[in-house]
C-alpha positions in Angstrom: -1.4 5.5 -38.6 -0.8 2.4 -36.8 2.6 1.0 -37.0 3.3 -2.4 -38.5 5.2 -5.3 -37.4 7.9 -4.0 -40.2 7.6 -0.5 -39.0 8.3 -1.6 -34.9 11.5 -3.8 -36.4 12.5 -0.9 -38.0 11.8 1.5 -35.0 13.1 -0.9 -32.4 16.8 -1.5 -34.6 17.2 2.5 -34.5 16.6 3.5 -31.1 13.6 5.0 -32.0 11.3 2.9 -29.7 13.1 1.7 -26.6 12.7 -1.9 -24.9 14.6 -3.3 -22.5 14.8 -5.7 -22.5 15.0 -6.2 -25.2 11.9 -8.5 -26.6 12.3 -11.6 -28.0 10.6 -10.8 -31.6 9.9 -14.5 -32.2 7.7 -15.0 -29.7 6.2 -10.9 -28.5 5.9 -9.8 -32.4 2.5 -9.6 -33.4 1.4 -8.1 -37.2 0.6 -4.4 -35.5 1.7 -5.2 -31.7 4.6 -6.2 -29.2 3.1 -8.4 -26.2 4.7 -7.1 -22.9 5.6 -9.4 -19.8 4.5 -9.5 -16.7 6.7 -7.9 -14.0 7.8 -9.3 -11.0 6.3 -6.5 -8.2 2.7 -6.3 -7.2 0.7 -3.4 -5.4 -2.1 -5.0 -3.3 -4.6 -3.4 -1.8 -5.4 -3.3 2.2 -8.9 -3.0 2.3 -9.7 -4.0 5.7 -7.2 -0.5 6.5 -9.8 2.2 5.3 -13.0 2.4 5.3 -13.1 4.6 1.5 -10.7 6.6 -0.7 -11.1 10.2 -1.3 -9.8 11.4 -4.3 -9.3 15.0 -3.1 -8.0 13.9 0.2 -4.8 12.6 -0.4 -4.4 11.1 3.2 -7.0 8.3 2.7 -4.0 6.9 -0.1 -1.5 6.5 2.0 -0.3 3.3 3.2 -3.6 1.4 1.7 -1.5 -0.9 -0.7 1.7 -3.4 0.3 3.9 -4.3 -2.3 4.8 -7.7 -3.2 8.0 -9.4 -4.9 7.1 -12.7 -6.8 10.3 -14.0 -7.9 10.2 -16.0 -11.4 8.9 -19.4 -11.5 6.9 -18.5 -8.5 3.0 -17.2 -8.7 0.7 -14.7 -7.5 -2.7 -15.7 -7.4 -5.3 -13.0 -8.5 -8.4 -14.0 -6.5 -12.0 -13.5 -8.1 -13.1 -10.0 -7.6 -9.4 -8.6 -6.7 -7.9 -5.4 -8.2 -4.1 -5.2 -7.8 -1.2 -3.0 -9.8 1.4 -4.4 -11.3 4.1 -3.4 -13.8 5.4 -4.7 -17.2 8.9 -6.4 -17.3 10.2 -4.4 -20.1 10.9 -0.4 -19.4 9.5 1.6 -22.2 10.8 4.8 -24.0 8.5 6.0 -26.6 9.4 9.1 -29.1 7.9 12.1 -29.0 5.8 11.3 -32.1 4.8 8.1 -31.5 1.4 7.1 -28.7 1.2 3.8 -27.9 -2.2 1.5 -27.1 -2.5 -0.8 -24.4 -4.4 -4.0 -24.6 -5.0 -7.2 -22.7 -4.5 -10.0 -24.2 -7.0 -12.8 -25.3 -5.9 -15.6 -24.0 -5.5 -13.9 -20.9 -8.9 -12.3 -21.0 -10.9 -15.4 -21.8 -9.6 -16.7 -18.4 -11.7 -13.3 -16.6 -8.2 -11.3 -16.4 -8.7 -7.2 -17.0 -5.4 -5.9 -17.8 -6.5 -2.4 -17.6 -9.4 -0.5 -16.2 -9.1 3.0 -18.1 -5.3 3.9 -18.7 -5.1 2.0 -21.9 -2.9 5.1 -23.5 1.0 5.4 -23.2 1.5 9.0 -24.0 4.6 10.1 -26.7 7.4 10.6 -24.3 6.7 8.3 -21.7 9.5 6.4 -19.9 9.5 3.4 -17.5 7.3 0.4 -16.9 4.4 0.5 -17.5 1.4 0.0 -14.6 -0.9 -2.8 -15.1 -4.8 -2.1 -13.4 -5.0 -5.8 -12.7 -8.6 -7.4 -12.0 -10.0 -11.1 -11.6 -13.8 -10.3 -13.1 -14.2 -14.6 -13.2 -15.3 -16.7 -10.2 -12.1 -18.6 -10.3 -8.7 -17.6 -8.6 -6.2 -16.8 -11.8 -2.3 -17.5 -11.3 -0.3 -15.3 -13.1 3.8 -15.9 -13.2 6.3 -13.3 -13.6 7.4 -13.6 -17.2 4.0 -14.7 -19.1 3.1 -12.3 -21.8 0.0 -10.5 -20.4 -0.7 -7.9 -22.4 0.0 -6.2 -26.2 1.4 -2.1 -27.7 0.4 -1.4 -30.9 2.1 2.4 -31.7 0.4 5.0 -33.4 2.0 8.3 -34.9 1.2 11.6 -34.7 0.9 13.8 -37.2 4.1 15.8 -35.7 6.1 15.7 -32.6 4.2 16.8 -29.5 5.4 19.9 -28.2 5.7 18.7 -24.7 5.8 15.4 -24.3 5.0 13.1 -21.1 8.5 13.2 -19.5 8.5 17.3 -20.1 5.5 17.7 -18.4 4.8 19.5 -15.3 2.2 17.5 -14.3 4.0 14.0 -15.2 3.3 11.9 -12.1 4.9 8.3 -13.2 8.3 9.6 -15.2 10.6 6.9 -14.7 8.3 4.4 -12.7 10.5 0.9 -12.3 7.3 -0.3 -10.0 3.6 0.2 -9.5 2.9 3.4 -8.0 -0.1 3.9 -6.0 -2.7 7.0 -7.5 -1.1 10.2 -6.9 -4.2 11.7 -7.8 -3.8 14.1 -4.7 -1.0 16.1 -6.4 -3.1 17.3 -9.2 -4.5 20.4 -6.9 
């Protein structure tokens, strides 16, 4: 069951959904969603430094991104055909019965923006900001400002409380990420 607008109110006001901070209800409330800001750090990829990634060598990830700051007001130019990470402003806590879905917005979409390639799921349990897969599909450089709403979490519950949610798993990767982190793909040997 997806929650609704009523049902985020009423999980946000208790604790049971965690946002911080705290979103502006007015303006990031939609009927089933929350939009999510923009953060203000931005993983960039050095392709000229590597000639391929190998997913099961974990050596060809290293030092193939360089983060950048963008400080508000300022922009960050997403160039056609680009792929970046970035992260959400707001630091998430979901419960462990509640799995949220991430989606790009529309209005940002109709300007050629992917907000996510395939990690549209934000497991029960999960904590931090969230990492954006970033990518210009248009012909036309994009600016995107620290701040703008550029994406959207609906919530839907499970039928009980996972047994092990993401932060009490073994194989949890991104527990607490403040910034984007680069594929850590390696460690899953």
């Amino acid at each position: 069951m997806v929650l609704s607008d009523r049902d985020i109110k009423k999980a946000l006001s208790s604790g049971r959904i965690k946002i911080t901070p705290k979103p502006n209800l007015a303006t990031q409330l939609g009927s089933c969603m929350i939009d999510l800001q923009l953060g203000n750090v931005y993983r960039v990829f050095d392709h000229s430094k590597t000639p391929y990634l190998d997913p099961q060598n974990p050596k060809t990830l290293e030092g193939i991104t360089t983060e950048i700051k963008v400080r508000d007001g300022e922009s960050f130019t997403l160039h056609p055909g680009e792929f970046i990470l970035a992260v959400t402003r707001e630091h998430i806590e979901m419960p462990d019965d509640l799995t949220g879905r991430l989606e790009g917005r529309s209005s940002i979409g109709r300007l050629g923006i992917v907000i996510h390639s395939t990690a549209a799921n934000i497991e029960c349990g999960f904590r931090g900001n969230i990492t954006l897969e970033l990518a210009n599909m248009g012909r036309i450089p994009v600016m995107l400002y620290p701040g703008m709403r550029i994406c959207s979490l609906s919530f839907d519950e499970l039928s009980s409380p996972a047994d092990v949610p993401y932060y009490k798993k073994k194989s949890a990767k991104y527990v607490g990420q403040k910034k984007p982190e680069v594929s850590r793909i390696g460690e899953e040997r």
